[in-house]
ZAMARGU-4260 file (C-alpha; in steps of 0.2 Angstrom, whole numbers, plus 5000, padded with zeros to 4 digits):
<rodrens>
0) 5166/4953/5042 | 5169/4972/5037 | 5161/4985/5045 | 5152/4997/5035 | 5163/5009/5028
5) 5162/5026/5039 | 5154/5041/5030 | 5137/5055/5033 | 5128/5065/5025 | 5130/5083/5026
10) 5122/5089/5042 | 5114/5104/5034 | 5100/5090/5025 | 5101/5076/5040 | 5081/5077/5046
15) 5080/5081/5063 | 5068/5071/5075 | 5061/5085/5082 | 5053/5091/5066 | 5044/5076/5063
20) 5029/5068/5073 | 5036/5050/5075 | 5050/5042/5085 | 5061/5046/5071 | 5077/5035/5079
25) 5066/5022/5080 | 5063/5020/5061 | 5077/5021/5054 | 5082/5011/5067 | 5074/4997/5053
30) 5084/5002/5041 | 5101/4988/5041 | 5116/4988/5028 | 5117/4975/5015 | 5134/4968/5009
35) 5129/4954/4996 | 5143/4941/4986 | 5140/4935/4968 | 5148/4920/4960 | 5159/4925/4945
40) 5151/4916/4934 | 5135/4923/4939 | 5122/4930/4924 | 5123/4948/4931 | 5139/4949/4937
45) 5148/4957/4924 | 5134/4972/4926 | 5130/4973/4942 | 5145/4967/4950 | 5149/4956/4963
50) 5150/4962/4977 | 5136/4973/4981 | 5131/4985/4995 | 5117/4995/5001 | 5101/4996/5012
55) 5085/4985/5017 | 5070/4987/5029 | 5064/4976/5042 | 5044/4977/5036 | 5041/4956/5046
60) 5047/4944/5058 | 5063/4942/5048 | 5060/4950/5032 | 5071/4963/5024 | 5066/4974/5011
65) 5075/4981/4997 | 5081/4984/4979 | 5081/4968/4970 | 5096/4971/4962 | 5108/4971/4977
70) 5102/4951/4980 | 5100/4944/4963 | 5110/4930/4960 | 5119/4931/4978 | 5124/4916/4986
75) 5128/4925/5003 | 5123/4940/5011 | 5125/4949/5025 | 5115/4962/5037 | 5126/4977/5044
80) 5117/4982/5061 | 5120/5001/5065 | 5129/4990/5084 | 5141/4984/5075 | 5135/4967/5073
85) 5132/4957/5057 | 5119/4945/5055 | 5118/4934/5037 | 5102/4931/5026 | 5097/4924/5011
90) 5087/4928/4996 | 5072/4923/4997 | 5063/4932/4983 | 5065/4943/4969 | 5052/4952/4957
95) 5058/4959/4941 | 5041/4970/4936 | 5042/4978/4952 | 5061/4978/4956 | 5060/4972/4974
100) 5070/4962/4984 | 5066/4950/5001 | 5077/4943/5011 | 5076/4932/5026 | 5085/4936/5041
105) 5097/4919/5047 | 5098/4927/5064 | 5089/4937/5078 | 5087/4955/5073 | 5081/4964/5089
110) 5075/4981/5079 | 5058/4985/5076 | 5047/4983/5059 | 5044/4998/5050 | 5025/4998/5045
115) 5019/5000/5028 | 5011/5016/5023 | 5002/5022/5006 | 5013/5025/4993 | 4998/5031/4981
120) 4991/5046/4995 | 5007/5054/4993 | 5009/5071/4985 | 5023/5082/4977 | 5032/5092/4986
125) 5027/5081/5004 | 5040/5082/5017 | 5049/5064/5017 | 5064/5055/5025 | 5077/5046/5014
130) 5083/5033/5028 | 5099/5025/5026 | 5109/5011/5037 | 5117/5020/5050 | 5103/5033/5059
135) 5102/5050/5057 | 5119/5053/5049 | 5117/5042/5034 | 5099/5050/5033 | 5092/5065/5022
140) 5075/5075/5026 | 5070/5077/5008 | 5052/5081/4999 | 5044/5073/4983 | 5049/5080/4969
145) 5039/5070/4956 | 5027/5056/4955 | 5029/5049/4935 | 5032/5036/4926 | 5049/5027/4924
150) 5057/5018/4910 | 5073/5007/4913 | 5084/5003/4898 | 5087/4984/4906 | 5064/4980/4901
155) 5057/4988/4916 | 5044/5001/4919 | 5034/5009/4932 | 5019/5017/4928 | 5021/5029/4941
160) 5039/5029/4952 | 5041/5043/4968 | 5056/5055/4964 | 5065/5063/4978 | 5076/5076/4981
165) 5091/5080/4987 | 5099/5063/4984 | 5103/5051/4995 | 5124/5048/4991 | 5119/5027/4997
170) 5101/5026/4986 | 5101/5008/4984 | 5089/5000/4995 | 5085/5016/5006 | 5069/5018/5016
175) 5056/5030/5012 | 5049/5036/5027 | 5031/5047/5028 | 5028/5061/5038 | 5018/5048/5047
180) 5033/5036/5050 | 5027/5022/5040 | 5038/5016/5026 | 5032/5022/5006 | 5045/5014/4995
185) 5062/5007/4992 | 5078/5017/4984 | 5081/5011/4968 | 5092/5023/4957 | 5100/5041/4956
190) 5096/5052/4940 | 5098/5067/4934 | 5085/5080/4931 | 5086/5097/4920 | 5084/5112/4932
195) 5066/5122/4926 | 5072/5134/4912 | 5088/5123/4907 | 5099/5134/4916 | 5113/5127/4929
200) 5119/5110/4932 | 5106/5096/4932 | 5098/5091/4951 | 5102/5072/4957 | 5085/5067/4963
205) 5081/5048/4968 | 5069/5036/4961 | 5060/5025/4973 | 5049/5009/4972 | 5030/5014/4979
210) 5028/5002/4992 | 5010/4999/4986 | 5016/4990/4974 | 5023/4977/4985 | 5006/4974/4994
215) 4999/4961/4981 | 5014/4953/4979 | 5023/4949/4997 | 5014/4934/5001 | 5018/4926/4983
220) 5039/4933/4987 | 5038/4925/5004 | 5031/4909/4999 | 5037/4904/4983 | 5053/4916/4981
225) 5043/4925/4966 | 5027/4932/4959 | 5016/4914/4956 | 5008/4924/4939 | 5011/4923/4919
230) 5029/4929/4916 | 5031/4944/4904 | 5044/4941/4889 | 5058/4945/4889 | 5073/4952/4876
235) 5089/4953/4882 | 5090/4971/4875 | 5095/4986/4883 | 5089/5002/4874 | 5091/5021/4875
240) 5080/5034/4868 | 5089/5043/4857 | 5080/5060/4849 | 5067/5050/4846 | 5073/5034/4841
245) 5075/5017/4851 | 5093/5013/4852 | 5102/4995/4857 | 5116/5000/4868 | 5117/4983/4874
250) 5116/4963/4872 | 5114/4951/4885 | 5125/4935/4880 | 5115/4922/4876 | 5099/4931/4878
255) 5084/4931/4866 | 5090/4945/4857 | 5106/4937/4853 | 5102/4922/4846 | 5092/4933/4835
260) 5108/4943/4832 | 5102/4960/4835 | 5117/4970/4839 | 5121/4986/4847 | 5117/5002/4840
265) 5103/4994/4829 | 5088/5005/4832 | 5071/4997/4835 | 5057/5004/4824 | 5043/4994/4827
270) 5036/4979/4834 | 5025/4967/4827 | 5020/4980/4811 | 5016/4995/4826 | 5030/5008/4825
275) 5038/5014/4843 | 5047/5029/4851 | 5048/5027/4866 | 5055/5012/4879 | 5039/5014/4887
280) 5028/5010/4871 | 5041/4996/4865 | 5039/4986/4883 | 5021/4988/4881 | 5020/4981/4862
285) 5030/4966/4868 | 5023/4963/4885 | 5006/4964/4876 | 5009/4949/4865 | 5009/4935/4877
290) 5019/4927/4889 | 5037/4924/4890 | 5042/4911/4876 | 5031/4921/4864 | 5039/4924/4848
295) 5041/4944/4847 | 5041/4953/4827 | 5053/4968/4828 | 5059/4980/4815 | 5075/4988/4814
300) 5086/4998/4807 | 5104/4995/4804 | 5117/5004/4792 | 5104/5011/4782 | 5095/4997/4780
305) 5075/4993/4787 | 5073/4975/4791 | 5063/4961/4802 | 5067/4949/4814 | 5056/4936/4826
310) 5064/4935/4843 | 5059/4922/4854 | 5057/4929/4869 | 5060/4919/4887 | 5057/4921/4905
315) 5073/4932/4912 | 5073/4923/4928 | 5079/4907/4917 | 5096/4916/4917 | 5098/4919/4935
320) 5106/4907/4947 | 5095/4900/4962 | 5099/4907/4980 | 5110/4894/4990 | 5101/4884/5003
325) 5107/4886/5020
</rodrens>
């Protein structure tokens, strides 16, 4: 197996341990690469790739945390150690609301757990540290930048992410770290933010995964590989606001939303009678109808031209192949 590819981050924003009140080489320490494989065929391999890599974080006895999009539909994976060793996993759960993934180590990992912290005690502008696989080098000392909600165009919202800058160059699965070593979330995404006044290039921050979010859910991922509660619906739409407007940018194939032949660039003006603007407010007109195999009322507007449709909705995991058994 490769080893992970050589790169740092630039020394003037790696943390240094003597600025911080915790073995700082002993956390991110927990912190292992992850090299992931995807069939072809898989559902999300055409827009996540597959081949994927990244980050997780020991937080058991051979549980690795990280961003659920790295393992979804994997049928191998494998832990980079920052020796040079390589240990495989498998996928042993997955949550779509949150966005986290667990894997379970196939191997003896020899590294300590990173305890979990308080994700909602946090405060912007609090000094943190973005770790990544590799130590200090692969690492950034960072601050909060923004705690706010989040709205993804592929049906996912957080009602309140962390925001970090600077940005990590390797986000995916990263490990925030506290100022009191524990860990407060998972690296999810890079975005760009308009500097204050809208003068100079936008700022990268990253958004991360509040751990606290995990805490109700783990025993349900370890067990049963997901979250054992009703399943929200789902569209197969991927929307953009647009001045605004929600616009379809996206279909997945064979999804709800096609069979019901929505198509990209119609604009989504209600749901179910109830007018919406925002991705935030379409999610939560739809997720407040029922379950997954509800049948969802939309309005939109294509070529001039208002009109309904009734979408029935599924369960998005439906789409996903299994992990593979070792």
């Amino acid at each position: 197996m490769a080893q992970l590819i050589e790169w740092k981050v630039p020394p003037a924003v790696q943390p240094r341990a003597e600025d911080y009140g915790y073995d700082l080489d002993r956390a991110l320490s927990s912190v292992v690469g992850l090299h992931s494989i995807i069939p072809p065929d898989a559902f999300t391999a055409d827009t996540l790739g597959v081949e994927r890599a990244g980050n997780g974080v020991l937080i058991g006895d051979g549980l690795v945390l990280t961003v659920g999009y790295l393992i979804t539909e994997a049928e191998t994976i494998w832990l980079h150690l920052s020796d040079g060793n390589v240990v495989q996993g498998h996928a042993l759960g997955f949550d779509s609301e949150t966005g986290f993934g667990l894997v379970q180590v196939l191997g003896r990992l020899d590294l300590p757990v990173l305890p979990l912290g308080s994700s909602d005690t946090t405060v912007v502008g609090e000094r943190v540290v973005v770790g990544g696989a590799g130590g200090r080098t692969r690492s950034l000392a960072g601050r909060i930048a923004a705690k706010q909600e989040f709205s993804g165009y592929w049906e996912y919202l957080l009602e309140e992410a962390i925001f970090t800058f600077p940005a990590h160059p390797n986000w995916g699965g990263t490990a925030l770290i506290s100022s009191q070593g524990e860990l407060l979330g998972i690296g999810s995404l890079q975005i760009e933010r308009v500097r204050e006044g809208g003068k100079g290039k936008p700022e990268n921050l990253n958004m991360t995964i509040p751990i606290d979010l995990l805490k109700p859910i783990l025993d349900d991922l370890t067990k049963f590989g997901r979250v054992n509660k009703p399943v929200r619906p789902w569209l197969g739409v991927y929307c953009t606001e647009i001045e605004d407007r929600i616009v379809t940018v996206g279909i997945a194939p064979k999804g709800p939303a096609a069979r019901a032949e929505i198509k990209t660039g119609d604009m989504i003006v209600a749901v179910g009678g109830k007018n919406v603007s925002t991705l935030a407010g379409l999610y939560r007109r739809v997720w407040a109808l029922g379950e997954a195999g509800v049948e969802v009322p939309l309005t939109l507007h294509r070529d001039g031209v208002t009109f309904d449709v009734r979408v029935n909705s599924s369960d998005r995991a439906k789409f996903l192949k299994g992990p593979r058994m070792h």
